[in-house]
N, C-alpha and C positions, 0 to 999 in steps of 0.2 A: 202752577205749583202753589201750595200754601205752606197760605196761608194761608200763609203766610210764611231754616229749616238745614284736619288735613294731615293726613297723615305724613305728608312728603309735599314741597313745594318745587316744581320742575316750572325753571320761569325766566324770562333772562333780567339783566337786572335794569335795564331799564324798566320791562314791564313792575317787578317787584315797585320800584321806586313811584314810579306811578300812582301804582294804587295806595302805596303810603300816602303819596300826594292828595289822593280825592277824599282818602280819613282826614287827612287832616285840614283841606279848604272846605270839608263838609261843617266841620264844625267852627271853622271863625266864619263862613256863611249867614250858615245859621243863625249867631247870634246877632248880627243887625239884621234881618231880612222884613223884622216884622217892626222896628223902630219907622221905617218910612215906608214904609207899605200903603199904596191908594187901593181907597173901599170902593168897592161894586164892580162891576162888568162879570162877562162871561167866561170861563176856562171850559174849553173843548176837552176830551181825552179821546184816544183812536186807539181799540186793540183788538188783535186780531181774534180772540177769543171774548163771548159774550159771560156774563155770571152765569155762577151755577145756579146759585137762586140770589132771592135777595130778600127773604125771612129770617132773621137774626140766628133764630134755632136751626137750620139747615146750611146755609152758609157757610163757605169754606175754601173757596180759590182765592187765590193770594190778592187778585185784582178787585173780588168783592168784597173780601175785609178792608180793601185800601177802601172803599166808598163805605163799609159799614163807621171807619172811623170817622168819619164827618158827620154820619146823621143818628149814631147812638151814644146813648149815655150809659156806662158800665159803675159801676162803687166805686173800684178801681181803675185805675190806669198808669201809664208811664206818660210824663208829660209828650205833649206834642213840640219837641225841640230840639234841633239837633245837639249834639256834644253828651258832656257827660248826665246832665239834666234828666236827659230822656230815661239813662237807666238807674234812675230811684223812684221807687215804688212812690205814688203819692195816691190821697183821698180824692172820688171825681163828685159821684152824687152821694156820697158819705163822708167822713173822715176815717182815720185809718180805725176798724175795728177796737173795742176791748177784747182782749183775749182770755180765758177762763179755763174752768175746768182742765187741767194739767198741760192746756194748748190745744185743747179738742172743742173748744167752742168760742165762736166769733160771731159777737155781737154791732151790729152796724146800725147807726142812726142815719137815717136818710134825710140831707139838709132839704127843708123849706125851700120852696122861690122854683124849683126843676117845674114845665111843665111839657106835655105833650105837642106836637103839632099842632092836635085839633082844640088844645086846649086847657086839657084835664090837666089836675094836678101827678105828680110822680109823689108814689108813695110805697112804703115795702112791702105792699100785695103786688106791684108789678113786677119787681125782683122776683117772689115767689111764683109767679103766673113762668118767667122765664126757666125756674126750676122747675116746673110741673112740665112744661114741654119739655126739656132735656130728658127727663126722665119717662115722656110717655112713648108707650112701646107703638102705636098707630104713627111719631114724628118717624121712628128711627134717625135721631139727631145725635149726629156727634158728639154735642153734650156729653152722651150719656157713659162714655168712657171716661170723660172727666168726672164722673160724681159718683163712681165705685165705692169710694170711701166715705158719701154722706151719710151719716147714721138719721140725720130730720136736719127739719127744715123750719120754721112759722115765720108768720108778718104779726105784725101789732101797731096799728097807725104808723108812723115813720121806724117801728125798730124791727130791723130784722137780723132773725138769729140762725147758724148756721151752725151744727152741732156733729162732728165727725168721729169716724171708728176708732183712728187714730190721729196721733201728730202726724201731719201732710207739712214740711218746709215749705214746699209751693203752692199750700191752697191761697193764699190771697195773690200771687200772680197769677194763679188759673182766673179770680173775678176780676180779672180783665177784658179776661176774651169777650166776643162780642156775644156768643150764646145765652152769657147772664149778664145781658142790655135789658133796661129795662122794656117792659112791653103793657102794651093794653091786658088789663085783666079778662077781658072777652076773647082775646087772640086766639085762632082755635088752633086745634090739634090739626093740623094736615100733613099727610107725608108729601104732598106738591108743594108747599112752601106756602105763605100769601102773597100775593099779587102788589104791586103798585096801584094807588100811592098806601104808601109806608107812613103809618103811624110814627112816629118816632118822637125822641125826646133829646137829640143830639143838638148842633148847632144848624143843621141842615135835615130837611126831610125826602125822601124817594117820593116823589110825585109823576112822574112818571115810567115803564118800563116795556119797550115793545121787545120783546122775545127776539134775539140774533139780533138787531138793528141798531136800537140805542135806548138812554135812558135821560133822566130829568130829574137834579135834585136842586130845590130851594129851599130860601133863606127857613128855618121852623121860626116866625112871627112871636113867639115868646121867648125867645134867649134873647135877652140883652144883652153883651160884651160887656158894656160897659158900668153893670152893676151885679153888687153878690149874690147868688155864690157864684156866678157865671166868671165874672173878671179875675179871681185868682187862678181859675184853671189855665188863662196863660190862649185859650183858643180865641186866635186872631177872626178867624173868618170873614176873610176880606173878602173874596168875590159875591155875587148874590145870587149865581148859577153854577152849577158843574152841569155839565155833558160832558153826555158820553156815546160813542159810537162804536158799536162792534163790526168786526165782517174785513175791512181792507187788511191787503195784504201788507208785509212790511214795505217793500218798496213804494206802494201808494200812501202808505203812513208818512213815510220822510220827506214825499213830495206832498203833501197835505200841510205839513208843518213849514216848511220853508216856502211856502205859498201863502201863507197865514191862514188856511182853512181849518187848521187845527192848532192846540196846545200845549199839547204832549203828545210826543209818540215815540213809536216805535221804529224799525230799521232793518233792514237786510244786516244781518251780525257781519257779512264779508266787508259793509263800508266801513265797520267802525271806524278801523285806521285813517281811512280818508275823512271822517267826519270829525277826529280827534284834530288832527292837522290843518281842517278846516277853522273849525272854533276853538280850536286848544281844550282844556280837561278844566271842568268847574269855571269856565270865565263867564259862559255867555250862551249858549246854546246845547252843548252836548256836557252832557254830565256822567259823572262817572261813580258809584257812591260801592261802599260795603256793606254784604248782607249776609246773616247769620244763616246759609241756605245751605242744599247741596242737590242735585241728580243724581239719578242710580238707575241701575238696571235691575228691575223686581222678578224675583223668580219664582213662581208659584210651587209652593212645596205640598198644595194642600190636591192635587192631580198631576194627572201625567207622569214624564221623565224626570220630573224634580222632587218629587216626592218620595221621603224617603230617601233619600241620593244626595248625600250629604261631597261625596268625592265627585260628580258631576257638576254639584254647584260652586264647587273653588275651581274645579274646571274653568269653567268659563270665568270664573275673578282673573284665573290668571291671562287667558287668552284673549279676554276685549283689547281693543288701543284705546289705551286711554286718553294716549298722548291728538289722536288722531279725532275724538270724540269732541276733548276739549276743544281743539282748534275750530270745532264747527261752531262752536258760541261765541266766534270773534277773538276781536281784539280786547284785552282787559275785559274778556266772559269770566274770570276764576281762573283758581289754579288748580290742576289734578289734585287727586285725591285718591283714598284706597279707603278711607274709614267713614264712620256715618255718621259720627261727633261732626261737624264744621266748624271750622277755623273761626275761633271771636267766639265760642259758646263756653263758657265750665265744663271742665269734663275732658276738654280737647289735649290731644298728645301727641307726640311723633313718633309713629309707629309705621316700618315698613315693613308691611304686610303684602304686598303685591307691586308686580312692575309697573313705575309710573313712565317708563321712557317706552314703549311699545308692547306687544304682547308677546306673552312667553309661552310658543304654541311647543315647547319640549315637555314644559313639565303639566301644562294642557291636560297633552295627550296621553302622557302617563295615569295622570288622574280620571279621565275620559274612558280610558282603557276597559271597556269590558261592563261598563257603565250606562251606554248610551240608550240602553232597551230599545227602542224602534227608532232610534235616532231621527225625530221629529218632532220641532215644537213652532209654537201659533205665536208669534211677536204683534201684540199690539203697541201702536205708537201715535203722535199727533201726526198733521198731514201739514203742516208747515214749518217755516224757518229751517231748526236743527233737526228735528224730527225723524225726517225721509233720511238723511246720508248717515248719522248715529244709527239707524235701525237696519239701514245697507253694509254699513261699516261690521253691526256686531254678526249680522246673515253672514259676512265673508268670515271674519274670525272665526266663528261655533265649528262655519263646515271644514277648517282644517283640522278639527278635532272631533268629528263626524258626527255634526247635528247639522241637518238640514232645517234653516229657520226658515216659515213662511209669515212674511210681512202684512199688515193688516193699520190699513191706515186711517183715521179718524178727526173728526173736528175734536180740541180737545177736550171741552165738556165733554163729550159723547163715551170720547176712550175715558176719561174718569169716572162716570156713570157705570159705564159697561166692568171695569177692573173693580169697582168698590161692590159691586154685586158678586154675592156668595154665588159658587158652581160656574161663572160665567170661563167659560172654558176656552182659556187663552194660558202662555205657558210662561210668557216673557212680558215686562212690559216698563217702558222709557216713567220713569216720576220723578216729579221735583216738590220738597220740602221747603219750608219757609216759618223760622221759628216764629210760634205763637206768644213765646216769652221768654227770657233768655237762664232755661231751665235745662241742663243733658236728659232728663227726663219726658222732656217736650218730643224728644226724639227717639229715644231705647223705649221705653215703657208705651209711649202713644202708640208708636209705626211698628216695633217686632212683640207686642204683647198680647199672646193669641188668647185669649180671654176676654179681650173688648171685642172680638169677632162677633158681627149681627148678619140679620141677613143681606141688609143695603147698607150705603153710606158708609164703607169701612173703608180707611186710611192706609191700614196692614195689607199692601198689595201685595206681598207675598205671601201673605197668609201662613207666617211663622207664628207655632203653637208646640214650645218645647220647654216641658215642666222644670226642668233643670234650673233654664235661663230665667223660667218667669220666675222661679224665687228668688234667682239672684237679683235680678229686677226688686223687686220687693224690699231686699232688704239692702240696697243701694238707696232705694226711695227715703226711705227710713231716716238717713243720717240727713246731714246738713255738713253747707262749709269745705272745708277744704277734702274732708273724711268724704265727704258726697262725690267732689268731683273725681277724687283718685279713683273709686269704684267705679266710678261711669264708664272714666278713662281706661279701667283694665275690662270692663264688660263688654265696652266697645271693642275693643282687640279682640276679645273671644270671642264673639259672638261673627264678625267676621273672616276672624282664621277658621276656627273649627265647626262654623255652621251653615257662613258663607249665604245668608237669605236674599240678599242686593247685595250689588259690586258698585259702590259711591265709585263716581267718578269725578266729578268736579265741584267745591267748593265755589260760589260764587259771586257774582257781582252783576251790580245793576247800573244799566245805561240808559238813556233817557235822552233824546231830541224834544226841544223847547221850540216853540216860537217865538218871536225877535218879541212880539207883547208881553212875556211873563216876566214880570218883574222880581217874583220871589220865587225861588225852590228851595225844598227842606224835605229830606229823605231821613228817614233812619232803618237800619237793617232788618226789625222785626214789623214797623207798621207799614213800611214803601212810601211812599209821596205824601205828604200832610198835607191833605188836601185844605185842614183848617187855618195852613200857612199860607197857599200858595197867592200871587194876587198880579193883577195886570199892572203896567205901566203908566 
């Protein structure tokens, strides 16, 4: 999922209390983790999915922006810390903008002392080099739905100016994201990404990356920690290695980690409980953190039996189990959900819109009724962990309301690849979200705004494109403030009562096995693991 993303909470109250618990030892954690933190050694990472890519401009699963945030350098960012720190907007390779022209132009002076991996100086033609890819039609990079609203653009030695259609409230949390990292001014146009090793101007660079297997970042030889403008930004960067490994499965992850063969990993979601009771929650190996995320079940409205079938598609809102879905992400995975705001975002409200205690195959059916045109649809899904039994579970619910699903199962780069491509003709499909910045607009306007529709790389897996909603979008986007979030808040409700594109199912949360060597962890809900925190024993 990305990244990097509740309408009713069905929870007992132990679990409730819990995850109160991991908010809150996350953030007095936090704040000594990096007072006594020891420099250098290696941190391993094991997951079971490789990057999509690992070229700032194409980049977009939750697990590669966790390694993009150690080896790029963005204008902006949210500090790397846990608590309230993290969410205020600060200056990284700039200071915060002059703002001008009635709020439609931000000028940035790019500090001295940044330098690349190999070398070079950082300068505002590399910010602009990152604008030019977003924008070229040969990347098809995500980007380019964030920069709908650029009217230009220029470099001018360190100052770069950035000149919009309109007031955007969240155009300087968009220059965070990692697509306008800085980059080499020669970095070319590829729709395959570039390769390792990774230029970069972070605290860490990609030096190595073998496709499905693993990867290699070291120290970038020009960031100092411990002189300006390096040292205000607060990035510890205590190891002098990350690795990374893709490929094992969860069970081989947990015995990797309590073996010491690994750092972080992952877990069969069924041990959580046993792994909790092992190590307890936030003390010492098994962590437990909150994340601004959600899953859904994506229904393509743009083919097939969902197209057009607006009374099919609550159809199936009402009849998945939610209650049954959740449970396959464990123990403290999330709480059910029915809306596509997440629980911790602006925007978010308690709206029961759908049954969260099992499915409602009465009123289903009613809706189904006369509905179903050849009753048969193509469910794409991942091929591990929760994947297989949510995609069994939602094949048995449809067919008592007569859709025959047939299952189609994928590594999960593959199914994101294959759903993000235009025509690719599948009718159903498991996604998970991971806020890019804690904006309701990161999520309504990005994932149902069918007008960012391209032909690859699209996020809008159901392929909703309804003129209604996009201007109410629009002029949602418009305001700011508490005015911003109540529209989000009631556009989210309509948009999944009367239009039903995804059925959110769970709002959630992240679990993490350490090994007995890591001395520091520091999570926050929209970047995952700080990698610039973490450090050995």
């Amino acid at each position: 999922m990305k990244g990097r993303m509740l309408a009713s909470v069905v929870m007992t109250a132990i679990g409730a209390s819990l995850l109160a618990a991991a908010m809150f030892a996350s953030t007095a954690a936090g704040a000594g983790a990096t007072a006594t933190a020891k420099k250098g050694g290696t941190i391993t990472i094991v997951n079971r999915s490789d990057f999509d890519y690992v070229d700032p401009g194409l980049a977009y699963f939750s697990h590669s922006w966790n390694m993009m945030g150690a080896v790029q350098l963005t204008l902006l960012y949210y500090p790397q810390t846990e608590g309230p720190a993290h969410n205020r907007l600060a200056g990284m390779a700039a200071n915060m903008p002059k703002i001008s022209n009635n709020g439609k132009t931000y000028t940035f002076t790019v500090k001295k002392g940044f330098r690349f991996s190999d070398g070079k100086p950082v300068t505002a033609a590399n910010f602009k080099r990152a604008f030019d890819r977003g924008r070229n039609a040969t990347m098809q990079s995500p980007a380019s739905s964030f920069m709908d609203d650029v009217a230009s653009y220029k470099a001018n030695g360190q100052t770069f100016t950035v000149t919009l259609k309109d007031v955007a409230p969240d155009f300087m949390a968009r220059m965070t994201m990692m697509f306008f990292a800085a980059v080499p001014v020669d970095l070319p146009f590829t729709a395959e990404g570039v390769k390792a090793p990774v230029v970069s101007a972070g605290p860490y660079y990609l030096k190595e990356w073998n496709v499905k297997s693993s990867a290699l970042a070291v120290r970038n030889p020009y960031w100092k920690n411990n002189q300006e403008p390096f040292k205000s930004l607060g990035f510890a960067a205590n190891v002098d290695q990350i690795r990374w490994i893709a490929g094992p499965d969860p069970a081989t992850q947990r015995l990797m980690c309590e073996r010491g063969e690994a750092d972080l990993c992952g877990f069969p979601p069924a041990q959580a409980k046993e792994l909790a009771d092992k190590y307890g929650i936030n003390k010492s190996q098994f962590y437990v953190k909150p994340q601004i995320g959600n899953w859904y079940l994506a229904m393509n409205t743009s083919r097939g039996i969902f197209q057009n079938n607006t009374k099919l598609r609550q159809a199936v809102s009402n009849a998945i189990d939610r209650r049954f879905m959740v449970a396959q992400h464990g123990y403290l995975g999330g709480f059910r959900t029915d809306q596509f705001i997440p629980n911790g975002m602006p925007g978010f409200k308690n709206f029961d819109i759908y049954s969260l205690k099992g499915p409602n195959y009465a009123k289903g059916k009613t809706l189904a009724q006369g509905n179903t045109r050849d009753g048969k649809a193509v469910m794409y899904t991942y091929n591990t962990s929760a994947g297989p039994p949510i995609a069994q579970s939602v094949q048995f619910n449809l067919k008592q309301i007569g859709i025959d699903v047939e299952i189609k199962l994928f590594d999960r780069v593959v199914q994101h690849e294959k759903t993000a491509t235009r025509g690719e003709p599948f009718d159903l499909t498991l996604e998970g979200w991971l806020a890019d910045y804690p904006d309701p607009a990161n999520f309504v306007n990005v994932l149902l705004d069918g007008r960012r529709i391209q032909a690859d790389n699209n996020v809008n897996a159901s392929y909703f494109n309804n003129a209604a909603f996009n201007k109410r979008m629009d002029q949602a986007y418009k305001l700011a403030g508490d005015a911003r979030a109540n529209a989000y808040a009631i556009l989210d409700r309509d948009i999944m009562k009367n239009a039903a594109p995804v059925a959110p199912y769970i709002s959630t949360a992240s679990r993490w096995l350490t090994s007995t060597k890591v001395g520091c962890f520091a999570y926050t809900g929209a970047a995952g693991v700080l990698l610039t925190q973490i450090c050995t024993k």
